[in-house]
C-alpha positions as YAML, in Angstrom:
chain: A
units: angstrom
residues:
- id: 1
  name: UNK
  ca: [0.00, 0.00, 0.00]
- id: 2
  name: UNK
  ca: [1.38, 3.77, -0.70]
- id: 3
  name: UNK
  ca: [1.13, 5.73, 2.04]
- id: 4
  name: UNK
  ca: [1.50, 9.71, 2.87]
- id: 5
  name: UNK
  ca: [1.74, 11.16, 6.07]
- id: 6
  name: UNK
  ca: [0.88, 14.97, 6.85]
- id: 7
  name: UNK
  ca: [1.44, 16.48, 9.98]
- id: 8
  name: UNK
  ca: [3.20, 19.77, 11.69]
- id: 9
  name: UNK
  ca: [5.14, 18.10, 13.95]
- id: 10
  name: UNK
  ca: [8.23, 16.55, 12.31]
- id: 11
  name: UNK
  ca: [8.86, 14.31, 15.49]
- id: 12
  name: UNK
  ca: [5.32, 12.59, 15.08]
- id: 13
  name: UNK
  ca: [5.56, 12.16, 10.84]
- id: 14
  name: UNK
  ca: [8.66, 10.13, 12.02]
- id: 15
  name: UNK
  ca: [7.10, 8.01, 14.79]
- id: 16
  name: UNK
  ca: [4.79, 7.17, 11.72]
- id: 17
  name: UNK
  ca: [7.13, 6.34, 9.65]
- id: 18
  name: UNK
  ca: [8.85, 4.12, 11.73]
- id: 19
  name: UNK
  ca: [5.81, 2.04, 12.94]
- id: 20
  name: UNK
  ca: [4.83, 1.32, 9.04]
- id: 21
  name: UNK
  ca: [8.27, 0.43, 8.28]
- id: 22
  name: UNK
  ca: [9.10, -1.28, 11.50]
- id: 23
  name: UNK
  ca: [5.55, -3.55, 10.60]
- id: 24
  name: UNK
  ca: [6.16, -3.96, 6.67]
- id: 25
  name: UNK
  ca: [2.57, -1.74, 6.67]
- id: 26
  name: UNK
  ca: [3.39, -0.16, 3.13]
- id: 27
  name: UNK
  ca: [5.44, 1.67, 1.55]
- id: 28
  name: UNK
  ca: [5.89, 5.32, 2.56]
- id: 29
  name: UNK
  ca: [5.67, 7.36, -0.66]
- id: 30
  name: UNK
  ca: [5.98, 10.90, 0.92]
- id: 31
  name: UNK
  ca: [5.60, 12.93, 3.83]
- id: 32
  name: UNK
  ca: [4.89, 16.91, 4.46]
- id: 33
  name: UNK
  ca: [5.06, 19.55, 7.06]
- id: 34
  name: UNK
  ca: [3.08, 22.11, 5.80]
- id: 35
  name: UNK
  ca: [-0.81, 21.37, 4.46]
- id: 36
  name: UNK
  ca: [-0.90, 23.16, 0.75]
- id: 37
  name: UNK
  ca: [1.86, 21.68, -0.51]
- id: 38
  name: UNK
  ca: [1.16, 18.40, 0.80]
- id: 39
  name: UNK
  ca: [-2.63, 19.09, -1.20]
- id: 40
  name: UNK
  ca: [-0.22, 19.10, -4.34]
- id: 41
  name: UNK
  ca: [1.26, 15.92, -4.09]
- id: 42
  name: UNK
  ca: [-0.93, 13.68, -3.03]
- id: 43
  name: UNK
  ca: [-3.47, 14.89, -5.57]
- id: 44
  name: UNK
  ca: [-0.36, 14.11, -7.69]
- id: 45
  name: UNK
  ca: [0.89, 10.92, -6.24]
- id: 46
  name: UNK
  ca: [-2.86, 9.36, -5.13]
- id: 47
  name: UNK
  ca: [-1.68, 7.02, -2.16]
- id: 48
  name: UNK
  ca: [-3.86, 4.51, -1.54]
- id: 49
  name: UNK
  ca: [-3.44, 6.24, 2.53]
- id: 50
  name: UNK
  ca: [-3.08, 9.52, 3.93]
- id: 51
  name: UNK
  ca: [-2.44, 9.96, 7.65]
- id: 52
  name: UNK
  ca: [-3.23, 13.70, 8.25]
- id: 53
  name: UNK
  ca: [-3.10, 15.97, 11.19]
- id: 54
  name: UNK
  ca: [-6.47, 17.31, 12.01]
- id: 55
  name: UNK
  ca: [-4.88, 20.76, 13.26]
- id: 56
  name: UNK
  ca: [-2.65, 22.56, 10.46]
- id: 57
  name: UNK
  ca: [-1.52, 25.73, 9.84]
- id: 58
  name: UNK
  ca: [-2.59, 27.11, 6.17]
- id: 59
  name: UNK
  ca: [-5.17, 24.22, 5.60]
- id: 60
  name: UNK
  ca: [-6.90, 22.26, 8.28]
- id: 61
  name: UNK
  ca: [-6.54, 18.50, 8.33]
- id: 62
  name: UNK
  ca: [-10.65, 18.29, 7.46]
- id: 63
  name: UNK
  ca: [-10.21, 20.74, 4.36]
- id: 64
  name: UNK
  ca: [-7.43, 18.58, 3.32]
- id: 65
  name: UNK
  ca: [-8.99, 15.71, 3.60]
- id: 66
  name: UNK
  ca: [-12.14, 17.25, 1.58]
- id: 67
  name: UNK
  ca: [-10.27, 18.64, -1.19]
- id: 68
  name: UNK
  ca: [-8.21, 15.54, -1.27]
- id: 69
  name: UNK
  ca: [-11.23, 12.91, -1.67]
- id: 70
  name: UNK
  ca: [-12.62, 14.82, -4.82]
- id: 71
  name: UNK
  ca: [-9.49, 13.97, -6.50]
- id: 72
  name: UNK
  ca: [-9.04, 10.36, -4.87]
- id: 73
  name: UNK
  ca: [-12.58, 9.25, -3.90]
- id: 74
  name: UNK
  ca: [-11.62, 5.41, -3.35]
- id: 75
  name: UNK
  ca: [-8.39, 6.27, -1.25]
- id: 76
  name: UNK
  ca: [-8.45, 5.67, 3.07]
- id: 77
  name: UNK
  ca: [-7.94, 8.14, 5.24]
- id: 78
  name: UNK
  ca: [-6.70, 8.62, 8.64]
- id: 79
  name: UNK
  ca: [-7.15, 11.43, 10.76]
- id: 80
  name: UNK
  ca: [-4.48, 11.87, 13.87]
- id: 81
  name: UNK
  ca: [-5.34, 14.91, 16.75]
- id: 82
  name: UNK
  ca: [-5.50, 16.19, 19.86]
- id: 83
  name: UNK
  ca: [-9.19, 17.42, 19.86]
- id: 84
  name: UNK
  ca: [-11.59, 14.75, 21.00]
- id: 85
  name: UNK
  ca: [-14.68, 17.22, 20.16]
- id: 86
  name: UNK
  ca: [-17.49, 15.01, 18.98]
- id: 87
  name: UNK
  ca: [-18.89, 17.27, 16.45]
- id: 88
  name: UNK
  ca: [-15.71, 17.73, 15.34]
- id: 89
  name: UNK
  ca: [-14.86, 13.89, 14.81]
- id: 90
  name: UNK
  ca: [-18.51, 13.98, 12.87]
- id: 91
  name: UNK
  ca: [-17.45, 16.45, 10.65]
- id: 92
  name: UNK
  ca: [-14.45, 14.41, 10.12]
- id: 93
  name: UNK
  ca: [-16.26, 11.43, 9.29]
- id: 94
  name: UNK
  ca: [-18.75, 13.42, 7.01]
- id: 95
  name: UNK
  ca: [-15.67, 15.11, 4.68]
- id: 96
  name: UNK
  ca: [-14.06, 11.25, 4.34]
- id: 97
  name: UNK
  ca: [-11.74, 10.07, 6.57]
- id: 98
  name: UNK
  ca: [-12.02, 6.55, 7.71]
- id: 99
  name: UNK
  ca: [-10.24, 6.34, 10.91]
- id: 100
  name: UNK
  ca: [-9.79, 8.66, 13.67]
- id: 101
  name: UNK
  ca: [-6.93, 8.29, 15.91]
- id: 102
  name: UNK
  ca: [-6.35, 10.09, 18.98]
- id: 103
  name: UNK
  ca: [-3.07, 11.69, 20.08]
- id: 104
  name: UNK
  ca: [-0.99, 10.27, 21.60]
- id: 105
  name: UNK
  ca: [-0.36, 8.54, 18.63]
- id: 106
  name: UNK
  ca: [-0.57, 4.78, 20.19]
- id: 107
  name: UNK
  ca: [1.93, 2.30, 18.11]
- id: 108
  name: UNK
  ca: [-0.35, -0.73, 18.03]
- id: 109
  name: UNK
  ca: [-3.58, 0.75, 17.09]
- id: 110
  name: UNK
  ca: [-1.45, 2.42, 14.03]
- id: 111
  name: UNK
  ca: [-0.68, -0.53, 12.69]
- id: 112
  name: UNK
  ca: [-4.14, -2.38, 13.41]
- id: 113
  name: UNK
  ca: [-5.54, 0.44, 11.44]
- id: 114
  name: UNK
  ca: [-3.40, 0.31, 8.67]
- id: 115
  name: UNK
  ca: [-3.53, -3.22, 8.45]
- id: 116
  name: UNK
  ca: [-7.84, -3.16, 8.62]
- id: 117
  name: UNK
  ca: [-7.40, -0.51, 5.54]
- id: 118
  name: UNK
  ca: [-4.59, -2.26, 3.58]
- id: 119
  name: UNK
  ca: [-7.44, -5.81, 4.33]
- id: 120
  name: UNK
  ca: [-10.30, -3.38, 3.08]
- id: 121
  name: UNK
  ca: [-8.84, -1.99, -0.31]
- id: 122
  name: UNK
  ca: [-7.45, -5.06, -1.46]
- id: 123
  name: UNK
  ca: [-10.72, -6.56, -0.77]
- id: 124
  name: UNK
  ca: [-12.32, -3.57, -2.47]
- id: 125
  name: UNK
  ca: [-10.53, -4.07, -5.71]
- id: 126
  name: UNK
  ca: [-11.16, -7.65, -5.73]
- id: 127
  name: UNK
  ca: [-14.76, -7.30, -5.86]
- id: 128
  name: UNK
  ca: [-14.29, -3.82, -8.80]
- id: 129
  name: UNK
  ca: [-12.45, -6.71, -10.66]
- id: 130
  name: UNK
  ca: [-14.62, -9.19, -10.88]
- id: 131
  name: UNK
  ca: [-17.41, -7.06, -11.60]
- id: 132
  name: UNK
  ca: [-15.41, -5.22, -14.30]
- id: 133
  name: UNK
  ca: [-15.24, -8.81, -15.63]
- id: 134
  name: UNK
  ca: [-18.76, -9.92, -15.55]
- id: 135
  name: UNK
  ca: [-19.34, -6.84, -17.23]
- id: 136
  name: UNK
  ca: [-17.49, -7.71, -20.48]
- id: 137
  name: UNK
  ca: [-19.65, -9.07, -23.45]
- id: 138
  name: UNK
  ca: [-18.25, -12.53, -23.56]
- id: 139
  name: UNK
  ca: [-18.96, -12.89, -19.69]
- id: 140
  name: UNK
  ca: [-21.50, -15.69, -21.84]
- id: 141
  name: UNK
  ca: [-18.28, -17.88, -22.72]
- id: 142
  name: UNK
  ca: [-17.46, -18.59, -18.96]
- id: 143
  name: UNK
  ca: [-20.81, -17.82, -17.26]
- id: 144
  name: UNK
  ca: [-20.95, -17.69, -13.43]
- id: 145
  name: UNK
  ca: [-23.00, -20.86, -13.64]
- id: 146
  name: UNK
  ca: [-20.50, -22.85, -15.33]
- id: 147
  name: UNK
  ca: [-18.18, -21.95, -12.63]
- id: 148
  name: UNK
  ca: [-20.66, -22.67, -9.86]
- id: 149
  name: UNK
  ca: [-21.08, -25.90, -11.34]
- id: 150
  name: UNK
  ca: [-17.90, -27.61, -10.27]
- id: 151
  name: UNK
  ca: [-18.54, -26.55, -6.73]
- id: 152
  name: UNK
  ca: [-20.62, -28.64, -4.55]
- id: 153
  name: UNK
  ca: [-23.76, -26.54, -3.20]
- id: 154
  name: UNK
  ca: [-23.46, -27.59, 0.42]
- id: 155
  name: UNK
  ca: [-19.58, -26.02, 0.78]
- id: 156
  name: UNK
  ca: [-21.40, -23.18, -0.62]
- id: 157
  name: UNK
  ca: [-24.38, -22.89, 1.51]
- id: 158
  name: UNK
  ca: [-21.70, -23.65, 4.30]
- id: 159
  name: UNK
  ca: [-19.99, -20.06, 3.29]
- id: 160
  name: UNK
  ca: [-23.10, -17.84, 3.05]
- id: 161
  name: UNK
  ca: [-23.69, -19.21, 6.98]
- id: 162
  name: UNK
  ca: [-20.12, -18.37, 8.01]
- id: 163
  name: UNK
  ca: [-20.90, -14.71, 6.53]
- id: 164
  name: UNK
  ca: [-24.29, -14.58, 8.43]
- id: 165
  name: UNK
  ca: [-23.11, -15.79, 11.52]
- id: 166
  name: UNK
  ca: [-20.53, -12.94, 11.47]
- id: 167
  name: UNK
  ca: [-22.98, -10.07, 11.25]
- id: 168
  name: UNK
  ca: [-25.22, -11.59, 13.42]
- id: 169
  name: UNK
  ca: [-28.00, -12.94, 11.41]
- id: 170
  name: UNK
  ca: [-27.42, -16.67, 11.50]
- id: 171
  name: UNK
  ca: [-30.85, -17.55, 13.16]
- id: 172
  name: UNK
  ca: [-32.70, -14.66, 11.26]
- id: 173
  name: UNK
  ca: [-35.49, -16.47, 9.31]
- id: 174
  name: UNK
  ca: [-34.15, -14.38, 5.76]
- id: 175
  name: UNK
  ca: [-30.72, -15.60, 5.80]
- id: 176
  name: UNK
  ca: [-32.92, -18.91, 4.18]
- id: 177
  name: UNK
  ca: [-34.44, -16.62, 1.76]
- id: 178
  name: UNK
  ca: [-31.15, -14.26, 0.97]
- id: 179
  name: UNK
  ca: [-29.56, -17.58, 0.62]
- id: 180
  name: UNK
  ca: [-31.94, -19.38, -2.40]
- id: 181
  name: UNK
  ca: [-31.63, -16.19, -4.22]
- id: 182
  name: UNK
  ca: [-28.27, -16.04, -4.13]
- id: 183
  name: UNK
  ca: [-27.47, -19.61, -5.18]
- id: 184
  name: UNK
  ca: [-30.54, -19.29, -8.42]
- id: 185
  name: UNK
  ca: [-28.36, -16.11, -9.49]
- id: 186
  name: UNK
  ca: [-25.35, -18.22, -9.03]
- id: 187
  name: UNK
  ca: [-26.20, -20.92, -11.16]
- id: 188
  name: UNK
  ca: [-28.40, -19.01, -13.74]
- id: 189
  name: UNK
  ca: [-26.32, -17.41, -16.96]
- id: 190
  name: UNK
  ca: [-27.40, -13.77, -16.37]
- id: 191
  name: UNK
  ca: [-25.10, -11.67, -14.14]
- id: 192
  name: UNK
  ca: [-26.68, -11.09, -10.81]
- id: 193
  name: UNK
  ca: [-26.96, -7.17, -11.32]
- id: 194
  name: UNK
  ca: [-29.58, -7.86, -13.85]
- id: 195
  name: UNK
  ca: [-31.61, -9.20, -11.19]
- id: 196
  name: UNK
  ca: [-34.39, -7.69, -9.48]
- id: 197
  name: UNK
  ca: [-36.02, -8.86, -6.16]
- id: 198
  name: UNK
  ca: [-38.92, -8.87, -7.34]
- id: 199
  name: UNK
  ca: [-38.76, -10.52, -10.56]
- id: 200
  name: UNK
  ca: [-36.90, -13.59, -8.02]
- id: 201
  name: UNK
  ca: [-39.34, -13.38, -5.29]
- id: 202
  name: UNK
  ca: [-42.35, -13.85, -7.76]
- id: 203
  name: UNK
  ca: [-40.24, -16.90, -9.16]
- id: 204
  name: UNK
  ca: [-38.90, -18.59, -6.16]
- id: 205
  name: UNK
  ca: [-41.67, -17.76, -3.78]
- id: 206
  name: UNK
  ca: [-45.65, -18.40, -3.54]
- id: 207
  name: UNK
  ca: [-45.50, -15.11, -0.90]
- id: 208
  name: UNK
  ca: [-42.98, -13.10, -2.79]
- id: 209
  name: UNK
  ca: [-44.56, -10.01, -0.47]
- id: 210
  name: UNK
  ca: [-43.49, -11.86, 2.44]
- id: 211
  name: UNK
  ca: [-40.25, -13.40, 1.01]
- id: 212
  name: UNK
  ca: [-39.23, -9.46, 0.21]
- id: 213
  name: UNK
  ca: [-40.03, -8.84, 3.79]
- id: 214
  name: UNK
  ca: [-38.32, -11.35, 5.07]
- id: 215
  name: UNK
  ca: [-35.04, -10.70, 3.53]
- id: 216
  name: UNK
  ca: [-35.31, -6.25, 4.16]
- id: 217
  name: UNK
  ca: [-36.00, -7.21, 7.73]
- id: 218
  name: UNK
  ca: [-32.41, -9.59, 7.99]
- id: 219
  name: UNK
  ca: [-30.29, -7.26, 6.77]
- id: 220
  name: UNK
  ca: [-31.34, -4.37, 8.41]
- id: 221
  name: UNK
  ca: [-30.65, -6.25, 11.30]
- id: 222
  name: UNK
  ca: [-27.33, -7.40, 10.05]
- id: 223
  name: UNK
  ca: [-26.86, -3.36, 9.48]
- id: 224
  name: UNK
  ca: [-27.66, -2.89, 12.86]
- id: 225
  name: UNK
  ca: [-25.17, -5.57, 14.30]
- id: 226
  name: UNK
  ca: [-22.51, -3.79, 12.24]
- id: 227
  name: UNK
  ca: [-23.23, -0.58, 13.41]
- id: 228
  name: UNK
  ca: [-22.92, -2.13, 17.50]
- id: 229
  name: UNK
  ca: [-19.86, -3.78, 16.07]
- id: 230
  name: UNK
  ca: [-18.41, -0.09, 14.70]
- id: 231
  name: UNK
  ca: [-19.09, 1.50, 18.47]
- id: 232
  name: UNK
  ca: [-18.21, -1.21, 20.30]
- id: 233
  name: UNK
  ca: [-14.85, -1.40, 18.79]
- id: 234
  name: UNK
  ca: [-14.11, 0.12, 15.13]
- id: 235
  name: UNK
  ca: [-11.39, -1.87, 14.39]
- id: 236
  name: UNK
  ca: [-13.43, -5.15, 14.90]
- id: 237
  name: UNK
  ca: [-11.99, -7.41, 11.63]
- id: 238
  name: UNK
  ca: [-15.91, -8.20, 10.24]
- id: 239
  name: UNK
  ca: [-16.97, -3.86, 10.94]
- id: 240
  name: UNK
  ca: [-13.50, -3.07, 8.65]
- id: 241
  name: UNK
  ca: [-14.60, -5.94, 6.15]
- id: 242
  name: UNK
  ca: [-18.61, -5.45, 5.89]
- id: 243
  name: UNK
  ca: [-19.15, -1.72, 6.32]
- id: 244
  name: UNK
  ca: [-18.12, -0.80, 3.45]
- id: 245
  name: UNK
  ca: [-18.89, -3.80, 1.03]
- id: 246
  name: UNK
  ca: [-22.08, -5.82, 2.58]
- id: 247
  name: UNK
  ca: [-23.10, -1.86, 3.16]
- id: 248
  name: UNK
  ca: [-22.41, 1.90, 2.50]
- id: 249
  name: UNK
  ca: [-20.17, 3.22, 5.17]
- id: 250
  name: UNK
  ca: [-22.24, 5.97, 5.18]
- id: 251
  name: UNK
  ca: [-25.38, 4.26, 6.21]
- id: 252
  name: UNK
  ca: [-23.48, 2.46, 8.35]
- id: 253
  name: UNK
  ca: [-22.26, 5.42, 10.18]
- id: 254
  name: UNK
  ca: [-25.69, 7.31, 10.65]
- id: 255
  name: UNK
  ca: [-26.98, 3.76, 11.98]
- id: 256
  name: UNK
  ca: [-24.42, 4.15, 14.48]
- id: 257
  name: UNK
  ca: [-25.44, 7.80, 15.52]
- id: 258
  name: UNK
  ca: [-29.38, 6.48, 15.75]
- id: 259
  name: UNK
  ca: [-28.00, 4.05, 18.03]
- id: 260
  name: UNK
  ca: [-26.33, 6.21, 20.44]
- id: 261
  name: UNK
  ca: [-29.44, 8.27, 19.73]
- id: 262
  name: UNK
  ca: [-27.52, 11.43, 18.88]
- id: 263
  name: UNK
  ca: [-30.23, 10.77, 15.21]
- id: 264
  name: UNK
  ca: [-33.94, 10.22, 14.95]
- id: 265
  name: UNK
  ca: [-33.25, 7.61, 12.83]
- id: 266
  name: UNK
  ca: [-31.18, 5.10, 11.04]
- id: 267
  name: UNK
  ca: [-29.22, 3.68, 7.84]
- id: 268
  name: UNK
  ca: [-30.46, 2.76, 5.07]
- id: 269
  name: UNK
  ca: [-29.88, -0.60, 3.35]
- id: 270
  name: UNK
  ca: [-29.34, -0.97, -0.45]
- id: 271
  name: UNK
  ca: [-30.40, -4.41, -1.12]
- id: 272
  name: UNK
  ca: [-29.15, -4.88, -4.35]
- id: 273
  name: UNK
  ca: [-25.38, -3.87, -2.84]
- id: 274
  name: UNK
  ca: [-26.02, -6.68, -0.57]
- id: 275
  name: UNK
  ca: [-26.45, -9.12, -2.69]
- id: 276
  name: UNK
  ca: [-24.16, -8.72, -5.17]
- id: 277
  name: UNK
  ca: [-21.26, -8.33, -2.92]
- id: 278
  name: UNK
  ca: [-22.25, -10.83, -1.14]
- id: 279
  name: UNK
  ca: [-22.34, -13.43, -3.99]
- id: 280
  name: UNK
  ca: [-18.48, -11.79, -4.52]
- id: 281
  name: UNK
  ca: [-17.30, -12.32, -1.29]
- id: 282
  name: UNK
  ca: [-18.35, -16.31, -1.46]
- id: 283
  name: UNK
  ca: [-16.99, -16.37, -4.83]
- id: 284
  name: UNK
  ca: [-13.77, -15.03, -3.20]
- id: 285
  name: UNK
  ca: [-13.65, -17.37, -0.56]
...
C-alpha cells in the first residue's frame, strides 16, 4: 500500500514512519510539514493512505482531507489529533476520513488500522475486478453458472452461513431466503446485477410479499449488528470488512449515531449492494 503522512510536527511524521516500516505496513511514498503543498502531491501521487493531522496551519486536516477525496474518492484516510470534540470527529467522518486516531499517537492501534485498511482496499478491488469482468460481453463464454457448477452446493451454503453468523443474522429467518436467491443467481447465466427482487421473489416464492419482507428485515438487522460492532470497537476485523462492502459506510455510520441516539433515525440498506457483494465475497472465498 502507498502511504503519505501529513502532519506539523516533524517528530510525530517520524514516529509514523517508523511504525509502518518497523511492521512492513506499506510503503511510505511521501511525507509533508506544511498542508498546501502536501494538497499538491498527493493529488499528484494518489496514495492509496493519507495519515493527516487534524490541526494545520494554512489548511486544516478536514479541508485537506475534503479537497483531497474529490481527486481520490476510493483512497483511506486517517485522521491523527488532539481534539476529542465530537462534532468535530462527525465532521471528520462526514468530509471522508475513515479512521480517527487520537493523540498520543498509540503504536499498536497504528498498525491495526493500517492493516484493517490495507485488508479493506485489497478486498475492495477484488470485488471492482470481478465485476469489471462480468461486465465484459463474452462474460456468456465462462458464465458464473459454469463456474458454480464444479462446486458442490453444500460447501457453498456452508460459506453464506459463516458470513451470516458474522454479522449476526445466522438464526434470522431471511438468511434462508437471501440464501436461495443467491445460489438461483449463481447458477443461472445472467449476471446477478440484472436481477431484481422482485422478478426472483415472484419466481422462487408463492408469498414473494413476504419473502421481500423477510429478507429487508435480515439485513437491516445485520446493518444494525454492524453498526454495534463499529461502536463497540471500530477496528473489529468483520466492521473493517462489511461496512463498506455488505453496506455503504455511510449508512453504516448514521446507523451508528441512531443508536447512540444522537439521530432520529437510522441507515439505510441498499439491497441490491447486498447481494451482489455478497455473492463476490463467497466467490472469493
Amino acid at each position: 500500500m502507498k502511504i503519505y503522512i501529513v502532519d506539523d510536527d516533524i517528530i510525530v511524521i517520524k514516529m509514523i514512519e517508523e511504525i509502518v516500516l518497523d511492521g512492513e505496513l506499506g510503503e511510505i511514498i511521501g511525507t509533508c510539514d506544511k498542508s498546501l503543498t502536501a494538497l499538491d502531491e498527493i493529488c499528484l501521487l494518489k496514495p492509496d493512505i493519507l495519515i493527516v493531522d487534524l490541526l494545520m496551519p494554512e489548511l486544516d486536516g478536514i479541508s485537506l482531507v475534503e479537497r483531497f477525496k474529490r481527486v481520490c474518492p476510493n483512497s483511506k484516510c486517517i485522521m491523527i489529533s488532539q481534539v476529542s470534540s465530537k462534532k468535530i470527529v462527525g465532521d471528520a467522518y462526514d468530509k471522508g476520513i475513515t479512521f480517527f486516531i487520537s493523540k498520543p499517537v498509540n503504536k499498536k492501534e497504528i498498525r491495526q488500522v493500517i492493516k484493517n485498511l490495507t485488508d479493506q482496499i485489497t478486498l475492495e478491488s477484488h470485488l471492482n475486478k470481478i465485476k469489471q469482468v462480468l461486465s465484459l460481453e463474452d462474460i456468456k463464454q465462462v458464465s458464473f453458472s459454469e463456474k458454480h457448477k464444479q462446486n458442490d452446493e453444500q460447501d457453498i451454503e456452508k460459506k453464506f452461513k459463516m458470513i451470516f453468523s458474522r454479522l449476526g443474522i445466522l438464526g434470522e429467518v431471511g438468511c434462508d431466503d437471501i440464501s436461495r436467491l443467491c445460489l438461483h443467481i449463481m447458477s443461472s447465466d445472467k449476471q446477478g446485477s440484472n436481477h431484481k427482487l422482485k422478478d426472483l421473489s415472484n419466481y422462487l416464492s408463492d408469498n414473494p410479499k413476504a419473502m421481500e419482507q423477510r429478507i429487508r428485515r435480515t439485513i437491516n438487522k445485520g446493518l444494525s449488528n454492524i453498526a454495534n460492532l463499529g461502536i463497540e470497537d471500530y477496528l473489529n476485523e468483520n466492521y473493517v470488512k462489511y461496512s463498506n462492502t455488505l453496506f455503504d459506510f455511510d449508512q453504516v455510520r448514521l446507523e451508528m449515531e441512531f443508536i447512540r441516539g444522537k439521530k432520529g433515525s437510522g441507515g439505510k440498506i441498499n439491497i441490491k449492494k447486498f447481494m451482489d457483494n455478497l455473492i463476490l465475497i463467497v466467490d472469493e472465498m
